[in-house]
Backbone bond lengths (Angstrom), bond angles and torsions (degrees), N, CA, C in turn:
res aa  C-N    CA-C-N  psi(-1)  N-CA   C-N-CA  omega(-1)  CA-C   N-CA-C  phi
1 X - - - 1.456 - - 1.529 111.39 -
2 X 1.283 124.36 -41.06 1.164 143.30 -171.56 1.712 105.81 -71.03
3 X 1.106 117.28 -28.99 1.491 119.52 177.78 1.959 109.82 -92.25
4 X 1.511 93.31 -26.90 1.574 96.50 -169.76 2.164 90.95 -71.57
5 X 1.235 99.39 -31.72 1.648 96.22 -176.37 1.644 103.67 -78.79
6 X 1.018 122.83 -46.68 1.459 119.61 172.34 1.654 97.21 -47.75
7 X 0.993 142.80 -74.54 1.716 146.53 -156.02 1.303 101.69 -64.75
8 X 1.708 120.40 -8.98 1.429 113.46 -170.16 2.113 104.72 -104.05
9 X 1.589 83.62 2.36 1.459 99.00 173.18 1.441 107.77 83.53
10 X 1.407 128.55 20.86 1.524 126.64 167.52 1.322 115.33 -53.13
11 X 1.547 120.76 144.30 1.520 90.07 166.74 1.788 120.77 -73.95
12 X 1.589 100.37 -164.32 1.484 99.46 165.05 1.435 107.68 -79.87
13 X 1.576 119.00 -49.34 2.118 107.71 -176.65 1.507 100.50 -39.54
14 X 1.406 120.95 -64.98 1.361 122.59 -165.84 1.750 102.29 -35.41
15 X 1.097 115.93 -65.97 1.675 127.23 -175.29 1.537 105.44 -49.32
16 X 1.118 107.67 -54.36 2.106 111.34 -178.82 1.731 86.30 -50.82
17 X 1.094 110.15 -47.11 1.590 102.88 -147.51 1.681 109.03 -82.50
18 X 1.309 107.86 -10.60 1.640 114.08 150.34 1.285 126.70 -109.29
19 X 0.806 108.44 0.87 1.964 128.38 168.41 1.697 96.24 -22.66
20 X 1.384 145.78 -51.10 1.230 164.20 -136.83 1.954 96.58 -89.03
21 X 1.903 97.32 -37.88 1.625 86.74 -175.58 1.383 133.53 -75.36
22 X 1.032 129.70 154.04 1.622 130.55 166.71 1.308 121.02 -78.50
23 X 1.464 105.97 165.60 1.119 108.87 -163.22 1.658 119.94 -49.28
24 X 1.463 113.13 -47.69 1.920 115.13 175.37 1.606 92.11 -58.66
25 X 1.361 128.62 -48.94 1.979 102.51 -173.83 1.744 100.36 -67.19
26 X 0.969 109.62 -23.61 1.930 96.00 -174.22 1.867 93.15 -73.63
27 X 1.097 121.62 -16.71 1.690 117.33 -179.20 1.342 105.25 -62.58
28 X 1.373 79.06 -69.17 2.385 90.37 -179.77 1.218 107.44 -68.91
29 X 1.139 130.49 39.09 1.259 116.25 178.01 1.598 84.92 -128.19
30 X 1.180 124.61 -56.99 2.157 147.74 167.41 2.151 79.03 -20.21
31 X 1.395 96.71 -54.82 1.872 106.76 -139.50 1.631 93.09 -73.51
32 X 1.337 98.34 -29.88 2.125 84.64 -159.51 1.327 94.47 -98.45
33 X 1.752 128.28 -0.76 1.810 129.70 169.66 1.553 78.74 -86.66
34 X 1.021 156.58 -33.09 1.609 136.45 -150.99 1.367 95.32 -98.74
35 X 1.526 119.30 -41.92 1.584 121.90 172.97 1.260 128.74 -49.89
36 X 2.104 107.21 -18.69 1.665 118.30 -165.01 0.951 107.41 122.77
37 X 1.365 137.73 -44.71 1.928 125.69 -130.53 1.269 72.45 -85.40
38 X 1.256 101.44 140.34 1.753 129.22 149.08 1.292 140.60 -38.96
39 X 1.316 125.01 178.19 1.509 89.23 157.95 1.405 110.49 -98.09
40 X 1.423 127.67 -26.78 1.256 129.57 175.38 1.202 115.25 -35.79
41 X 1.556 115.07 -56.94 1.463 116.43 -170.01 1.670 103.44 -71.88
42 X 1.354 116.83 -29.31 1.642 98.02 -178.44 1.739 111.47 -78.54
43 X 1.317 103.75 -39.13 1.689 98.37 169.42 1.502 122.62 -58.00
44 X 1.368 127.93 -7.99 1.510 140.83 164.10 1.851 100.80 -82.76
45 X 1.160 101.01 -43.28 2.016 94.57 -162.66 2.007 89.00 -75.22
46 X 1.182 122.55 -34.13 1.530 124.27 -168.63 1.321 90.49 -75.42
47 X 1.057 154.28 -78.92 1.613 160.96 178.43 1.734 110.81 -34.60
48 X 1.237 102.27 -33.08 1.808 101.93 163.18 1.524 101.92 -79.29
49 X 1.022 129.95 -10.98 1.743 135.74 -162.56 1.119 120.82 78.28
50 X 1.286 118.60 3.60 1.850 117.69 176.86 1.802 95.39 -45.67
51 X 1.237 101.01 151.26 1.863 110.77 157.19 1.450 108.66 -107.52
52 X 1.340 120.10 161.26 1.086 134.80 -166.58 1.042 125.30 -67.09
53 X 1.387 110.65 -29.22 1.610 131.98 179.59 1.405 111.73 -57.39
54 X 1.445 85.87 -53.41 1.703 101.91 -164.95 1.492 105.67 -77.07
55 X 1.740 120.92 -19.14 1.503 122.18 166.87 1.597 120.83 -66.76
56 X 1.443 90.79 -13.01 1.869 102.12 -162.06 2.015 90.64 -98.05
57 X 1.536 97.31 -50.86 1.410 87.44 177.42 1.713 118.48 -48.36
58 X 1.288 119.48 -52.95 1.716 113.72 -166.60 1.276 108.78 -88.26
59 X 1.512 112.22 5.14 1.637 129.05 156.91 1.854 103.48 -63.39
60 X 1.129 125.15 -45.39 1.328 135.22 -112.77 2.046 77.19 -111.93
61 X 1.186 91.46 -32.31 1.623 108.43 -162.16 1.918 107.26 -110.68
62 X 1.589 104.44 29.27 1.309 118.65 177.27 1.583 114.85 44.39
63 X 1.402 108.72 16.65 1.823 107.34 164.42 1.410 96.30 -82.62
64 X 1.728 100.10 124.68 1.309 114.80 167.19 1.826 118.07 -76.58
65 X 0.806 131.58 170.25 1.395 135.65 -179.18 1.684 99.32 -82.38
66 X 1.366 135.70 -74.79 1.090 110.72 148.71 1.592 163.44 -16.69
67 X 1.361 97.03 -23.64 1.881 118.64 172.50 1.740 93.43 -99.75
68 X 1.249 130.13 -19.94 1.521 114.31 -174.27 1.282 102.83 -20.87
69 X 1.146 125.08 -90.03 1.415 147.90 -155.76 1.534 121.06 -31.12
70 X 1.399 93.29 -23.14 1.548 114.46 -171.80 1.686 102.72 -99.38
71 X 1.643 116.37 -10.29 1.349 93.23 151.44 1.540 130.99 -143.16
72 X 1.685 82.11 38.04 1.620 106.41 159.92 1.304 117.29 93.03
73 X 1.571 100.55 18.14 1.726 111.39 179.32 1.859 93.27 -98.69
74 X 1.161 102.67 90.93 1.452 111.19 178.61 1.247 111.67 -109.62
75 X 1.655 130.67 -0.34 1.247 121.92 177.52 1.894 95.83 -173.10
76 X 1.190 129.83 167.26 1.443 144.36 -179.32 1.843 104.43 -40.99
77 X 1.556 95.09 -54.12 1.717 102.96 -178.93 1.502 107.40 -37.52
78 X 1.460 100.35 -76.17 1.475 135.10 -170.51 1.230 105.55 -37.24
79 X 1.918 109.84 -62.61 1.674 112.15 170.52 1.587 127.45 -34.92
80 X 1.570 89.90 -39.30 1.669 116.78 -171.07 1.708 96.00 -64.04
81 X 1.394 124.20 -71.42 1.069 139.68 -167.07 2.024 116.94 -52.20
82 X 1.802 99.66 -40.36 1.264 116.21 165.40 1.350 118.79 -67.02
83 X 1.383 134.27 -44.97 1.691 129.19 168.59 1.471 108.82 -62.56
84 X 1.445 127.73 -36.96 1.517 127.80 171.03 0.949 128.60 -41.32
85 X 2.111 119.56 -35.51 1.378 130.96 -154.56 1.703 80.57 -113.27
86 X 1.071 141.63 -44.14 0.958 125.38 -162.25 1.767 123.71 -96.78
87 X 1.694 104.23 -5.26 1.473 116.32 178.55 1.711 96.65 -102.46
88 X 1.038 98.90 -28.53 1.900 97.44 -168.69 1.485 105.60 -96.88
89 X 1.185 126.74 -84.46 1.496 148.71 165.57 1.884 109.66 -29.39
90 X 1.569 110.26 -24.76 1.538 97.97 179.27 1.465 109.63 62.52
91 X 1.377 131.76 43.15 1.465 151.94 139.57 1.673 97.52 -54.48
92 X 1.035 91.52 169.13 1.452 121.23 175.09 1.639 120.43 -126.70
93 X 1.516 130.87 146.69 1.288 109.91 175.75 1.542 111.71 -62.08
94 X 1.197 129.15 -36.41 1.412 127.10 -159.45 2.139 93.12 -86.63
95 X 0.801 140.53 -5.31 1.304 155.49 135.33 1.420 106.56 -30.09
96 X 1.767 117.35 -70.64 1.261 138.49 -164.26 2.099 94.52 -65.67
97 X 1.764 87.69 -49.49 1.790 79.55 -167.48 1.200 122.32 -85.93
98 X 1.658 119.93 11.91 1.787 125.72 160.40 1.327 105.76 -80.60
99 X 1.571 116.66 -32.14 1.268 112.74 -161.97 1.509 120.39 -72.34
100 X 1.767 93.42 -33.61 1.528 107.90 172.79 1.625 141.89 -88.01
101 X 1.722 66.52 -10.98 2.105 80.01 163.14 1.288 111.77 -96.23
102 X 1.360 141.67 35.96 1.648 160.63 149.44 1.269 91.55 -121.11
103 X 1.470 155.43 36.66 1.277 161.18 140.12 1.537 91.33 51.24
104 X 1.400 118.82 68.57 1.166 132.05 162.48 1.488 112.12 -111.21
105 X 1.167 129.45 122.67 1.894 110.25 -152.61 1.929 96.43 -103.97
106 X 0.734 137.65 172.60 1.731 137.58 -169.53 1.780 88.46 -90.27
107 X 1.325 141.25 -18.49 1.376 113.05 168.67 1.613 129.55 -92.77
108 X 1.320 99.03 2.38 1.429 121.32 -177.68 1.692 107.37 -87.24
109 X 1.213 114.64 -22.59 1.498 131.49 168.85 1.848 106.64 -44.68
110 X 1.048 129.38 -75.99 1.048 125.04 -161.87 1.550 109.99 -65.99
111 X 1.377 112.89 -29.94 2.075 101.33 167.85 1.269 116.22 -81.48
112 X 1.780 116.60 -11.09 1.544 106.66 164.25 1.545 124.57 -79.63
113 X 1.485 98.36 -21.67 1.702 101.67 -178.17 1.541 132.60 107.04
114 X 1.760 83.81 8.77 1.579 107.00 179.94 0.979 123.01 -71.62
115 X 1.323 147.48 66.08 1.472 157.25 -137.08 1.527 116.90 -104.30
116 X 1.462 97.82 -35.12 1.726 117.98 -176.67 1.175 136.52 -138.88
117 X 1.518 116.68 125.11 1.545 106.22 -171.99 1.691 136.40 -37.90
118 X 1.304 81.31 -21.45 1.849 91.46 -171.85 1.759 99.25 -82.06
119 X 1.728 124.70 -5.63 1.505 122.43 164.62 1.274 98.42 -72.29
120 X 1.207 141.07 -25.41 1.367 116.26 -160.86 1.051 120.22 -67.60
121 X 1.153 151.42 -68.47 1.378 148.68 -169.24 1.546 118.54 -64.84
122 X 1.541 115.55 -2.66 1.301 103.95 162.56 1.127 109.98 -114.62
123 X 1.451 129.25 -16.10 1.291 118.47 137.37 2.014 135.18 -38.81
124 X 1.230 104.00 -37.10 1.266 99.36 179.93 1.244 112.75 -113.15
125 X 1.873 100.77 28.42 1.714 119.51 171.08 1.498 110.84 -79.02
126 X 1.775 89.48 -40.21 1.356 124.52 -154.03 1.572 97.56 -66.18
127 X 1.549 113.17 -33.91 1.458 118.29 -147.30 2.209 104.27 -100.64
128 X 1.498 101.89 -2.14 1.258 122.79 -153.58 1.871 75.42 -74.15
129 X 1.597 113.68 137.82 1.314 104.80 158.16 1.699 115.64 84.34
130 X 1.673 117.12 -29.33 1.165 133.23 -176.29 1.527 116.03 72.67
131 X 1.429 99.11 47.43 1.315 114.59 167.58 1.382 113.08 149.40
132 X 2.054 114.71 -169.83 1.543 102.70 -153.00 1.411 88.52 -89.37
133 X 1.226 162.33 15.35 1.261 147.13 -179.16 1.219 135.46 -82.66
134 X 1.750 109.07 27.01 1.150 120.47 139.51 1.163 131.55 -104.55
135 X 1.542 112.69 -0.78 1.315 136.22 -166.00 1.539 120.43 -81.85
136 X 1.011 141.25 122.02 1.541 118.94 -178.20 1.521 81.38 -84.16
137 X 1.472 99.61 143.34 1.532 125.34 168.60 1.168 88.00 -134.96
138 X 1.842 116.25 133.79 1.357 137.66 164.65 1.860 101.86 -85.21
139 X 1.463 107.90 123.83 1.180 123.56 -159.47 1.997 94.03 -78.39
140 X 1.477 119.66 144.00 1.456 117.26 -156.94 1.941 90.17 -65.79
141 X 0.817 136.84 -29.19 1.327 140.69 176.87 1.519 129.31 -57.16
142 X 1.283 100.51 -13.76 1.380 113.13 148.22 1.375 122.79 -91.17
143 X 1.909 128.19 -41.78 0.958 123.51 148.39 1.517 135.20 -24.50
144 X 1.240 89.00 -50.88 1.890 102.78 172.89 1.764 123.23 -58.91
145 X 1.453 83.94 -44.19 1.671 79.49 -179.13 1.468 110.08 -72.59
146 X 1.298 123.09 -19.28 1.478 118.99 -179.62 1.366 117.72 -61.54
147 X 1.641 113.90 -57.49 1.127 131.77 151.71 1.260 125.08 7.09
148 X 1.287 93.73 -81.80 1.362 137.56 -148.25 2.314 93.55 -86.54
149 X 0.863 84.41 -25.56 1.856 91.42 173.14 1.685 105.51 -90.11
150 X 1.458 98.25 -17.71 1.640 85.06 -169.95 1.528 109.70 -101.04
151 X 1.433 101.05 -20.18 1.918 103.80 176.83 1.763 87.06 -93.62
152 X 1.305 149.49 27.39 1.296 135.67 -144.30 1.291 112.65 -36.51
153 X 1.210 92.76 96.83 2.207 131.41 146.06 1.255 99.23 -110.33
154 X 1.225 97.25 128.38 1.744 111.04 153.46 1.203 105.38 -79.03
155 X 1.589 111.91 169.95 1.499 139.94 -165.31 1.469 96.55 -54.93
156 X 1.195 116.40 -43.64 1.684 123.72 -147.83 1.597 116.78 -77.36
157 X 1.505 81.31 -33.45 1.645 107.82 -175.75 1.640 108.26 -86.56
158 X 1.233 121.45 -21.91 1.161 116.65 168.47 1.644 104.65 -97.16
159 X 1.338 137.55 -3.33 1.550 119.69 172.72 1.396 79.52 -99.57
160 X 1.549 159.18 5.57 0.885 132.31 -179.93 1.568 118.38 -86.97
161 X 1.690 104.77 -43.66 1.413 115.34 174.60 1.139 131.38 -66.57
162 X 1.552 100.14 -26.73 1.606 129.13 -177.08 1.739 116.25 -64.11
163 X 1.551 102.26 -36.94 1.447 128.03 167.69 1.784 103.93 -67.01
164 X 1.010 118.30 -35.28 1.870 114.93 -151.18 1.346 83.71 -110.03
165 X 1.736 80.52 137.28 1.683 107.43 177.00 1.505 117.12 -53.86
166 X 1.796 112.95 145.39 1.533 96.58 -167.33 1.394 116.92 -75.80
167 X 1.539 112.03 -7.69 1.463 97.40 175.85 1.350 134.10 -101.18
168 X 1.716 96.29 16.07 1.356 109.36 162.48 1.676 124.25 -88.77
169 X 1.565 105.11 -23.80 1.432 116.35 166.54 1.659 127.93 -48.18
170 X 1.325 107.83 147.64 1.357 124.05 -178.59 1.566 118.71 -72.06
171 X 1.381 107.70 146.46 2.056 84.92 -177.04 1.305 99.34 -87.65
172 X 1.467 128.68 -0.13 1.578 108.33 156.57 2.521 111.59 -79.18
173 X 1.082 99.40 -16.40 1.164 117.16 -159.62 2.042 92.64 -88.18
174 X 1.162 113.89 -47.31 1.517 122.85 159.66 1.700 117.94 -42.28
175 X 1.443 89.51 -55.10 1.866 100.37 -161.72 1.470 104.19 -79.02
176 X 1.656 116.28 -18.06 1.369 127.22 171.25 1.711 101.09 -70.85
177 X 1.077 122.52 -66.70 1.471 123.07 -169.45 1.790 111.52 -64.72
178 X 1.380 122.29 -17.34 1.418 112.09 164.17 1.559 113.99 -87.41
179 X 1.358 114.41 -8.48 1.547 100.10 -170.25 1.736 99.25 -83.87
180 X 1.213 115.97 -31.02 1.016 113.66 -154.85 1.735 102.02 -89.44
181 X 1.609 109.33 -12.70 1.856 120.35 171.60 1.212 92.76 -43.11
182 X 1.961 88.99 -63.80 1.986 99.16 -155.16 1.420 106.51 -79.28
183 X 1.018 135.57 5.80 1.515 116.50 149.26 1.454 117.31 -76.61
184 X 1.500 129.71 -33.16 0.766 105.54 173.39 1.369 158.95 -78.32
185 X 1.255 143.16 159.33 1.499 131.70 -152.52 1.403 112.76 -62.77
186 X 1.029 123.16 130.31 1.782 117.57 174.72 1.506 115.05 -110.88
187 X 1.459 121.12 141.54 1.413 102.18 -159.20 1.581 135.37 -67.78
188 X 1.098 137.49 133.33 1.564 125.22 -159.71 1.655 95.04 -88.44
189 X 1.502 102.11 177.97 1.362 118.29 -161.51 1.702 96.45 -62.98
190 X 1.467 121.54 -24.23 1.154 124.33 -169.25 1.624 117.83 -97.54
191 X 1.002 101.80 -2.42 1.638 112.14 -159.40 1.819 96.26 -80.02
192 X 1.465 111.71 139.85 1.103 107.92 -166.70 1.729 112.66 -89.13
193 X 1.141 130.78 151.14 1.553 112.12 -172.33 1.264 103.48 -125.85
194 X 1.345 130.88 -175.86 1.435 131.00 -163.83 1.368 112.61 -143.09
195 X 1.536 154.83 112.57 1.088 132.03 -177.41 1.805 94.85 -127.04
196 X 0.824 113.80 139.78 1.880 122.55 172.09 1.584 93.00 -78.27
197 X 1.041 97.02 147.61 2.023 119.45 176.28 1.414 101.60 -143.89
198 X 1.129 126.77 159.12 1.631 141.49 169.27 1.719 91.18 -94.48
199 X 1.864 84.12 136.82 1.649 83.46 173.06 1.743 139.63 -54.26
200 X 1.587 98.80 -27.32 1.619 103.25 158.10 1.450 127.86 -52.01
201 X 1.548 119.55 -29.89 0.938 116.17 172.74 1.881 124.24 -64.89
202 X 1.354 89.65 -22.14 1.770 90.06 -151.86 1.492 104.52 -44.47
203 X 1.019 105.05 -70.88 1.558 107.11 -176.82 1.644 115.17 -18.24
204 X 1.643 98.98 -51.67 1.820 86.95 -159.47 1.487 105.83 -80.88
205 X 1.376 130.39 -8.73 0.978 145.35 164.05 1.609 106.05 -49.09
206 X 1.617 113.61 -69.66 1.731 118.33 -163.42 1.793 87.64 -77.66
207 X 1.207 147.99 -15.29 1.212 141.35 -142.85 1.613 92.86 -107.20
208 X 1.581 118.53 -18.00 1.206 110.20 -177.68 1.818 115.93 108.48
209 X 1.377 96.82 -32.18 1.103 104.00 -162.55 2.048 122.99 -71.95
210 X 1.325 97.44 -26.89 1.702 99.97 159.54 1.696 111.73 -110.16
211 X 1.297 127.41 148.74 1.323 117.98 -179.44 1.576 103.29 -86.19
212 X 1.861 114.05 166.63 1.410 102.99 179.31 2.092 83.47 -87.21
213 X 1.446 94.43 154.99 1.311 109.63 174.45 1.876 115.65 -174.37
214 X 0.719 114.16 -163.44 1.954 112.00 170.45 2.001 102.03 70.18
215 X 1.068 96.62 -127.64 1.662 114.50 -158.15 2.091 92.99 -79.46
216 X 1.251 120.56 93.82 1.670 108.76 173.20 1.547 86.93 -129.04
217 X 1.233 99.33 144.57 1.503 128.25 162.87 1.741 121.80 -112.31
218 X 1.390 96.57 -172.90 1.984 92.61 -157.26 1.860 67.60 -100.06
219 X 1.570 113.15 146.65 1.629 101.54 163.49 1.314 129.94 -68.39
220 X 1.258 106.60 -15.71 1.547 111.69 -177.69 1.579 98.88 -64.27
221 X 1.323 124.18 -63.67 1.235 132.01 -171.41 1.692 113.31 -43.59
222 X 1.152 126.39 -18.09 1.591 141.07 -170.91 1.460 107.25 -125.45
223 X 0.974 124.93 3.38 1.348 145.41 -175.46 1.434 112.34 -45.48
224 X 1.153 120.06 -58.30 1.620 151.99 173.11 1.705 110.11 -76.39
225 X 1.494 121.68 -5.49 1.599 122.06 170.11 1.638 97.14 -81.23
226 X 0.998 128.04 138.21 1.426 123.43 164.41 1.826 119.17 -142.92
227 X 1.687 109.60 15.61 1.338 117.49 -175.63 1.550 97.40 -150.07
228 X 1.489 121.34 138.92 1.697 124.74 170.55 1.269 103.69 -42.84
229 X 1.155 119.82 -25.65 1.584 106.31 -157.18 1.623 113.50 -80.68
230 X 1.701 85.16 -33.03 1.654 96.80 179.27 1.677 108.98 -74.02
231 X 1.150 137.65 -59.60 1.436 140.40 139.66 1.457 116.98 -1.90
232 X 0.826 112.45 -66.95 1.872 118.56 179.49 1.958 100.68 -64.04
């Protein structure tokens, strides 16, 4: 390997200064001098800490070293986090570069719930505008009545049971009120949710500093609240 990089005209610093790699980094190293990259540009991507592998992989997958940025390989982590979604998960690069032009970064993916290519675009439906209000969201009250036609209970009969303690319920009156739980929709990793905050809070909320938790709803379902008063 060491002679195929000498014949490929590397210098010797360059070589001292990978002296440390093994034989698969002396490969990608043969592959991305045969691909072009310089040495300049690889002694810049090694000095940011990229590894070679991972230079040869988004080599391999027409990410230029220059476009990094554009799909959120901004540092070793990021690189790390970007081959994960796109070797494991079956992402796509142009996947990676919608996600990151809504300054959504590829390690922020796994606490939002972005798991699968087919989230993306309603994920970054969701984000169009800075929120769902371009979105038609079917309000849960239409959900309900469907439900509620398909186990047929009327409205009345389900605020009736729904009210009465469960151990006063019937086991036909029980098996009525779970069928109609598990029909109903539960929110997916993508589904947008809604929680009210007091404006003092906002900050510590976006700042990190309180978690969202307590009273959240699906937004569709609150969709139609548009004053505290109505909310309360």
């Amino acid at each position: 390997m060491l002679r195929q990089l000498d014949e490929l005209g590397v210098s010797k610093s360059f070589l001292e200064q990978t002296k440390h790699l093994d034989n698969n980094g002396l490969e990608s190293l043969v592959n991305l001098v045969n691909r072009g990259y310089n040495e300049t540009q690889l002694r810049q991507l090694l000095n940011d800490g990229f590894k070679l592998d991972d230079i040869l992989y988004f080599a391999n997958r027409n990410i230029d070293p220059n476009d990094y940025a554009r799909y959120g390989i901004i540092n070793r982590t990021e690189a790390t986090w970007v081959k994960r979604y796109i070797q494991a998960k079956g992402f796509s690069p142009e996947n990676m570069r919608q996600l990151v032009e809504k300054k959504v970064y590829p390690s922020e993916l796994e606490r939002l719930r972005v798991n699968r290519p087919s989230q993306v675009d309603n994920f970054i439906e969701a984000l169009q505008g800075g929120g769902y209000c371009s979105i038609q969201l079917e309000p849960f009250q239409e959900t309900l009545d469907q439900v509620l036609r398909k186990n047929d209970v009327s409205l009345e009969e389900f605020n009736r049971i729904r009210r009465t303690s469960i151990d006063k319920l019937t086991d036909e009156e029980l098996e009525k009120i779970i069928r109609v739980r598990l029909d109903a929709e539960f929110p997916e990793p993508t589904t947008i949710m809604q929680k009210v905050i007091k404006p003092s809070d906002y900050e510590h909320y976006f700042s990190g500093k309180y978690n969202i938790r307590g009273f959240i709803t699906r937004a569709q379902d609150v969709k139609h609240l548009d004053t505290p008063e109505e909310i309360i």
